[in-house]
N, C-alpha and C positions, 0 to 999 in steps of 0.2 A: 504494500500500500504506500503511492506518494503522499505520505502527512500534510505535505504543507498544501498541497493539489485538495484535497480531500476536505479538509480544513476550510478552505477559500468556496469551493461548491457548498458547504455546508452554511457557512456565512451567508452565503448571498442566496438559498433557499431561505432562513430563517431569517435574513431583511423583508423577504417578498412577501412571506407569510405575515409577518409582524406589520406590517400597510394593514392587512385586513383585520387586526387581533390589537390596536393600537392599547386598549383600555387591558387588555389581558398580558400585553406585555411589558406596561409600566408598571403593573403590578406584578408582575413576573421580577422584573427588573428590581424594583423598592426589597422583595423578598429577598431575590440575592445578597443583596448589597445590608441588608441586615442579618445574615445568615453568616456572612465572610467578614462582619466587622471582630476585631479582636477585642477579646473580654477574658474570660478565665482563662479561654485558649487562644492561641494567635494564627492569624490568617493559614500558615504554613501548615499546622495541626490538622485546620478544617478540612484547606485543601486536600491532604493526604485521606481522610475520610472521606472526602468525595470522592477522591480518586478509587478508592475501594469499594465504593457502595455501585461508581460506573464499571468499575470490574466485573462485580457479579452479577447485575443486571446486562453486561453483554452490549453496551452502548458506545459503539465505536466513536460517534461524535462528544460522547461527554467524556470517553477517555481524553480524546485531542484538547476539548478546553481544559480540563483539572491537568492534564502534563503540560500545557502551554503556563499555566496559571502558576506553578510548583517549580519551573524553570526561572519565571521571571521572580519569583521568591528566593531564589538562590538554594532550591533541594539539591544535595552533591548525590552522583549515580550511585553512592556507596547505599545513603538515608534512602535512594529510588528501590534500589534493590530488596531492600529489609523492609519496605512496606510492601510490597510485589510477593514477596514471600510469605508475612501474611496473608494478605487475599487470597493468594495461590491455598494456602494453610486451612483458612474458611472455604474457598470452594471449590478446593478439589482439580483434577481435571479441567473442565472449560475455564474454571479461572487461570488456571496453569498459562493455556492459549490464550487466554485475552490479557495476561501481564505479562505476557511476550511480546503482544503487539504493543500495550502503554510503554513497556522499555524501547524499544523499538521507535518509537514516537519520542520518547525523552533524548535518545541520543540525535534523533533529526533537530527536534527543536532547542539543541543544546548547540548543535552546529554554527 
């Protein structure tokens, strides 16, 4: 998979959609942005829980945003790894494959 190709189609699908969905996705957006504010745990934390939770749910595009997000956070491949292995740990198999492809993703958008 080219990440950063994939990435960019996915953007500009969920601009098009978001024209029709304006009130659903300011509120989409207000959530995020209170969901990744830093408080007991810090932005970097969250992110890696997202990153795990689009692990096992199998969501190639919400793998790309949480490794794009954890990149520009400054995650080293060593802290990428050891969260990858748990997910892999919680789910088995298909998680295996799908934190193959988020590392895979981390080392493009680390490039």
């Amino acid at each position: 998979m080219d990440w950063n190709a994939f990435m960019a189609e996915i953007e500009s699908d969920i601009g098009t959609y978001a024209k029709e969905i304006p009130d659903t996705m300011k509120g989409f957006g207000a959530m995020g942005a209170a969901a990744k504010k830093s408080g007991a745990l810090d932005e970097k934390t969250k992110e890696i829980m997202a990153l795990g939770i689009a692990i096992a749910t199998r969501c190639d595009s919400c793998i790309g945003f949480h490794v794009r997000s954890l990149v520009r956070l400054g995650l080293t491949r060593d802290e990428m790894c050891e969260a990858l292995a748990m997910a892999t740990y919680m789910g088995g198999g298909p998680s295996l494959a799908y934190s193959a492809k988020a590392l895979k993703a981390f080392d493009t958008f680390s490039a």
